[in-house]
C-alpha positions in Angstrom: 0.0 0.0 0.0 1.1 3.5 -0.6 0.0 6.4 1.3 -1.0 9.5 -0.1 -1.5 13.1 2.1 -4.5 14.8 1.0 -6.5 18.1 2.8 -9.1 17.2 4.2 -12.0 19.0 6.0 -15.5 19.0 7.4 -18.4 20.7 5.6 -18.2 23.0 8.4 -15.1 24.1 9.1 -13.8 27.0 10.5 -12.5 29.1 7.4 -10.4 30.6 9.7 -8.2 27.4 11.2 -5.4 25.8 9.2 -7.0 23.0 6.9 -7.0 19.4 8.1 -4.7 16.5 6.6 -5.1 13.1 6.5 -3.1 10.3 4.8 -4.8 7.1 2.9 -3.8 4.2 1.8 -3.9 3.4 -2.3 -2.8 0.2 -3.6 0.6 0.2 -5.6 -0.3 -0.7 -9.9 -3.3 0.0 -9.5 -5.6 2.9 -11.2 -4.9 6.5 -10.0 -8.1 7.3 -8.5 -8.3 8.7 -5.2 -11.9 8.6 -3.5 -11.6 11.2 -0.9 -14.4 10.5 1.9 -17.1 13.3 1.9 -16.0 15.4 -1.2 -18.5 13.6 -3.5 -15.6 12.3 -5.9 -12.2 11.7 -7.4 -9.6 14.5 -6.4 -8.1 14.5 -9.8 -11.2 13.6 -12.2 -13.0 16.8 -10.2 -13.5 19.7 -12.7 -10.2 21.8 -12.3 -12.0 24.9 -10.9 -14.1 22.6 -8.1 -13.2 23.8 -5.0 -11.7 20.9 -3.6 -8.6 20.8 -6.3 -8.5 24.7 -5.9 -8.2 24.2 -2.3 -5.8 21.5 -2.2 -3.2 23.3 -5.1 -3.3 26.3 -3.0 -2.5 24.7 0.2 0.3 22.7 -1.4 1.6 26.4 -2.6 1.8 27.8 0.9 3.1 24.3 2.2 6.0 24.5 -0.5 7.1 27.2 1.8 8.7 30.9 0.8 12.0 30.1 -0.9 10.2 27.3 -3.0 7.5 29.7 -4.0 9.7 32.4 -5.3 11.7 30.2 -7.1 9.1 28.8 -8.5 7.9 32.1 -9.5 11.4 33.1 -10.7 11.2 29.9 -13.0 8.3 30.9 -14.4 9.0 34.7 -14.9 12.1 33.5 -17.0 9.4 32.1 -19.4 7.8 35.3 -19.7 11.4 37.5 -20.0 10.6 39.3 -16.5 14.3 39.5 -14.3 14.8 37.1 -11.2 13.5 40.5 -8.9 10.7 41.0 -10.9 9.1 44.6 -11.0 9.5 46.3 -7.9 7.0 48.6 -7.4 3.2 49.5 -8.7 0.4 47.3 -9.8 2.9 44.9 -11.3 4.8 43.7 -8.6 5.7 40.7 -7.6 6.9 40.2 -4.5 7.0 41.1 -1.4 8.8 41.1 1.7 10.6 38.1 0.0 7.8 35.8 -1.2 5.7 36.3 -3.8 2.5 38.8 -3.4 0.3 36.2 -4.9 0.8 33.9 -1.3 -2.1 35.7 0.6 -4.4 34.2 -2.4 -2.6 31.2 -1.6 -3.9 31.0 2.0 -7.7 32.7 1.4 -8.0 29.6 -1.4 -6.8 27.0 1.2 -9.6 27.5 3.1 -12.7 25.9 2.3 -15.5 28.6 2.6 -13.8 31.0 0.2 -12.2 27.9 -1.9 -15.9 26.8 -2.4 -17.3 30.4 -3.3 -14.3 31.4 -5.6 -15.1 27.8 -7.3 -18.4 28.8 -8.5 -17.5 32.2 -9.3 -15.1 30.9 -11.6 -17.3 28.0 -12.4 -19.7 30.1 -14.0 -17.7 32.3 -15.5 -15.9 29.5 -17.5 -19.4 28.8 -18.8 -20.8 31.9 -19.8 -17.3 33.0 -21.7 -14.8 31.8 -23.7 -11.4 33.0 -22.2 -8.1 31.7 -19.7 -10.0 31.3 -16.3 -7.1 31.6 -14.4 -5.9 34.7 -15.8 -9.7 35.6 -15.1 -8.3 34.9 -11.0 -5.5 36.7 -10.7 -6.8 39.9 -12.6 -9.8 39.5 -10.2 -6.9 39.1 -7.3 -5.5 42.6 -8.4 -8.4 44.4 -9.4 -10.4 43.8 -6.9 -9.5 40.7 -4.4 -13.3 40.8 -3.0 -15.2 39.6 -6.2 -12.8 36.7 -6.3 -15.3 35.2 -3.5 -18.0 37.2 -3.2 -21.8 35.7 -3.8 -24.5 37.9 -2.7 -26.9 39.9 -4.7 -26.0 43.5 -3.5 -25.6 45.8 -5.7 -22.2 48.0 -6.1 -20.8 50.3 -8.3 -18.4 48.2 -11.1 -16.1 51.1 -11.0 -15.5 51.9 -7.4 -15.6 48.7 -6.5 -13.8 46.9 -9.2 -12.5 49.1 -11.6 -14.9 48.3 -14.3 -15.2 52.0 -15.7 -17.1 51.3 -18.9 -19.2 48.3 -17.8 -22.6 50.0 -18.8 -21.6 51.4 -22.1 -19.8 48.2 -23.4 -22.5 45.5 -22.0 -24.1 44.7 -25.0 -20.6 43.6 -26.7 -19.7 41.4 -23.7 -21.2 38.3 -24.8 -23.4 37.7 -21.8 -26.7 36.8 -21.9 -29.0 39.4 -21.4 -31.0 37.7 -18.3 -27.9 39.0 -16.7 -27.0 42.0 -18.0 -30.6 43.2 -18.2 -30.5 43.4 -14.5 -28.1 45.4 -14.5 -28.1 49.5 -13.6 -27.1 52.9 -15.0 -24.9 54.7 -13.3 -24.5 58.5 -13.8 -21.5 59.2 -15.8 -18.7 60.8 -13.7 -15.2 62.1 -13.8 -12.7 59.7 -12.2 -10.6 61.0 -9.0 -7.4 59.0 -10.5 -7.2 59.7 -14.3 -9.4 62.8 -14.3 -11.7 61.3 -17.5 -15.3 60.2 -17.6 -16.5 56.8 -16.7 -19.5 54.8 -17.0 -19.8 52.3 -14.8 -22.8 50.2 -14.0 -24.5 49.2 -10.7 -24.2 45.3 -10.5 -25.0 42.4 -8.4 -21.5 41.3 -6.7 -21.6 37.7 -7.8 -21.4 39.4 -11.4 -18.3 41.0 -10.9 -15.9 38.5 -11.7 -18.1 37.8 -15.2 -17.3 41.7 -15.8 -13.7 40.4 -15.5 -13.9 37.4 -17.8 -16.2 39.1 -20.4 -13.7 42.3 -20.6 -10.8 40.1 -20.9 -12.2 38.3 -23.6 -14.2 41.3 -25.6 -10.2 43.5 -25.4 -8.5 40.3 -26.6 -11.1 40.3 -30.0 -11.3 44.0 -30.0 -7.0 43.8 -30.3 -7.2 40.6 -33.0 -9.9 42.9 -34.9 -7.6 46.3 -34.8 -4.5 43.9 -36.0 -7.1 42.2 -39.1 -7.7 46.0 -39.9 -4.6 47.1 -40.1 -2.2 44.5 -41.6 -4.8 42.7 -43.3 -6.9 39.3 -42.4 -5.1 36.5 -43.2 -1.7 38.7 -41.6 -3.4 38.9 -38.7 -4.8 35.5 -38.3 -1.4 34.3 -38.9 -0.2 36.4 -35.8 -2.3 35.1 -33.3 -2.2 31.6 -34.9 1.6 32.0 -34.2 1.0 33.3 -30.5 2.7 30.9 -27.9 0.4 29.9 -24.9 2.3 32.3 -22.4 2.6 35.3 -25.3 -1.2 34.5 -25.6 -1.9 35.5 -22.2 0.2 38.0 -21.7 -1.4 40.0 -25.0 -4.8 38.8 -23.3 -3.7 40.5 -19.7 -2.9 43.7 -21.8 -5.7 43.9 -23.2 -7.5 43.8 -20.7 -5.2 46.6 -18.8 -4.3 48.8 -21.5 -7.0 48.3 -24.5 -6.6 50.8 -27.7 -4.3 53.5 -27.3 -3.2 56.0 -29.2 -1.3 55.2 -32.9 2.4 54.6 -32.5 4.8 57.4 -32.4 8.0 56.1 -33.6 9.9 59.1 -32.5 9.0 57.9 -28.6 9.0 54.8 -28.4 7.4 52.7 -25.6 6.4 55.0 -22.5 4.2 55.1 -19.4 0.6 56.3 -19.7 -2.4 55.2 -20.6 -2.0 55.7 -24.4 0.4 52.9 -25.1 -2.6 50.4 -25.3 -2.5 47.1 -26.8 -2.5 49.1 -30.6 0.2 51.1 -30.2 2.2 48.1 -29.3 1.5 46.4 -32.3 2.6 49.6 -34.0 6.1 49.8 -32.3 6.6 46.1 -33.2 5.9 46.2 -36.4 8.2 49.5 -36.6 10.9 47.3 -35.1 10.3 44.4 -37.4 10.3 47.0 -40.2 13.7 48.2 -39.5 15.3 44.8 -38.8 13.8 43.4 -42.2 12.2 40.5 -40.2 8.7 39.7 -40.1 6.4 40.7 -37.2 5.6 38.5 -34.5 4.0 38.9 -31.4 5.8 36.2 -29.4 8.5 38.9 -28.9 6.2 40.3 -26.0 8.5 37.7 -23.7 11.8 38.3 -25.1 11.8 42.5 -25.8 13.0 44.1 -22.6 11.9 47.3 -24.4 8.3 47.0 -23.8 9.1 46.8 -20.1 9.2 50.6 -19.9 5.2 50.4 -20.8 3.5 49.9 -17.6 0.7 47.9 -18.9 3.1 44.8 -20.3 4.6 44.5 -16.9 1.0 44.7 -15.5 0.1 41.8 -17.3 2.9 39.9 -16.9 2.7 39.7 -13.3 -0.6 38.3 -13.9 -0.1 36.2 -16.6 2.6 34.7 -14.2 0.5 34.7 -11.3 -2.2 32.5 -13.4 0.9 30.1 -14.5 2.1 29.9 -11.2 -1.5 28.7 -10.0 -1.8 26.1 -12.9 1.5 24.5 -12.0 -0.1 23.8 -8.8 -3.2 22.4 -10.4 -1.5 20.1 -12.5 1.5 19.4 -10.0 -1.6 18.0 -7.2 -3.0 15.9 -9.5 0.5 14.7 -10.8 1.6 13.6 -7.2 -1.2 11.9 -6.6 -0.9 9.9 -9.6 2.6 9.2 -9.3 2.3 8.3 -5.8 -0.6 5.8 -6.4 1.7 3.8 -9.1 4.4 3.3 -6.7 
């Protein structure tokens, strides 16, 4: 027999107190399925996003301990061409205090009341649209940690609370159905306190939030693939995002999201701070670039160019896009072990 250490805990625990463990026995050769009493099925047949793999990846990742996580992390940012410190201050940093930022997520998804909640939040996004779910968690995580678990029917505004600022303008083009966003409110357009321009934001229920996410990510991803067709023609611009590596992919989706549009590419600047280096002006500087080095354009240069590191928005969405890697690892690393472990 070979034992295997899996969380375990009572339907009602204390989300507060440290989850349970509790070792069982598997025969060696024989199939990798592990019942785990009371969870209502296999731990690594469950849906990825069910709350009990969720919980049990994230308690592995604060179990690894600090020095394993940023490693771990520091392997993964070499994937996405971001340095062993990472970015040190802002919205796109990394770590902090000498782990990574993303271990308080860690601990809130080891616990079972928010593991459960955040699992069909993201359960239900994944249904309703058609983009990565786990980039969906992190931006959540930095946008606006709250929606990553919340459930209730209150009402807030999608800007305040979440950062949403054209929610109510851009909700027909979302891609959700309309018994959703029909319920939805109008807010009064008003002038943000941090960029100084107009927003309109909706009033929403706070188990939508986290669709608001998912369906922005995914409309500024096809808004930036439509702006690329227009503008270097359509089979071009298939062919780039055809082309697109799985990590490039969600980086340019994490962008996207943070820094859609923008203003047409200036090639006397370059790559700068501020909100008009969107998504489009990128593509604008790298085809520049590919202009003058006779090569053709490509987009998987995202991870390699250290130039586009002086653009805000690219490190922005590279600390997520790691942050959503670093969580998959752990997905596919549980169920791995427990595999592995069984077959000994």
């Amino acid at each position: 027999m070979t034992e295997v250490e899996l969380i375990m805990e009572p339907e009602e625990a204390d989300p507060f107190e440290a989850p349970k463990k509790k070792v069982i026995s598997v025969a060696k050769n024989t199939p990798a399925v592990v019942t785990v009493a009371g969870t209502g099925g296999d731990l690594h047949d469950l849906d990825p996003l069910s709350a009990l793999r969720i919980r049990t990846a994230a308690q592995a990742g604060v179990d690894m301990g600090r020095e394993a996580r940023v490693a771990l992390m520091r392997e993964i940012g070499a994937r996405f061409g971001v340095p062993p410190e990472g970015f040190p201050t802002g919205q796109s940093r990394i770590y902090v205090d000498g782990d990574i930022r993303f271990e308080q997520f860690l601990r809130l998804l080891s616990k079972e009341k928010p593991s459960k909640a955040a699992s069909a939040n993201l359960k239900r996004a994944k249904q309703l649209i058609d983009t990565d779910i786990l980039l969906v968690l992190t931006t959540t995580a930095r946008e606006y940690a709250p929606a990553l678990t919340a459930r209730g029917s209150e009402v807030r505004d999608s800007f305040k609370f979440g950062g949403l600022d054209f929610l109510w303008e851009s909700r027909r083009h979302l891609g959700l159905p309309r018994a959703i966003v029909d319920k939805w409110e109008k807010v009064e357009p008003y002038e943000s306190l941090e960029t100084y321009h107009t927003v309109h934001p909706a009033l929403i229920p706070v188990r939508d939030q986290i669709l608001g996410y998912a369906a922005q990510t995914r409309l500024s991803f096809a808004n930036f693939q439509a702006h690329a067709k227009r503008e270097l023609g359509q089979a071009e611009g298939q062919g780039l995002f055809d082309a697109l590596s799985k990590d490039a992919r969600i980086v340019w989706q994490a962008y996207s999201f943070v820094g859609p549009g923008g203003a047409p590419f200036d090639p006397k600047e370059g790559p700068h701070h501020g909100k008009t280096f969107g998504v489009n002006a990128a593509l604008g500087y790298l085809r520049h670039l590919a202009s003058q080095a006779g090569v053709a354009l490509e987009l998987n240069v995202i991870l390699t160019n250290p130039s586009l590191h002086h653009t805000d928005y690219v490190k922005i969405a590279k600390a997520r896009a790691m942050e959503a890697a670093f969580l998959e690892r752990l997905l596919d690393e549980t169920t791995a072990s427990v595999e592995a472990t069984a077959a000994r």
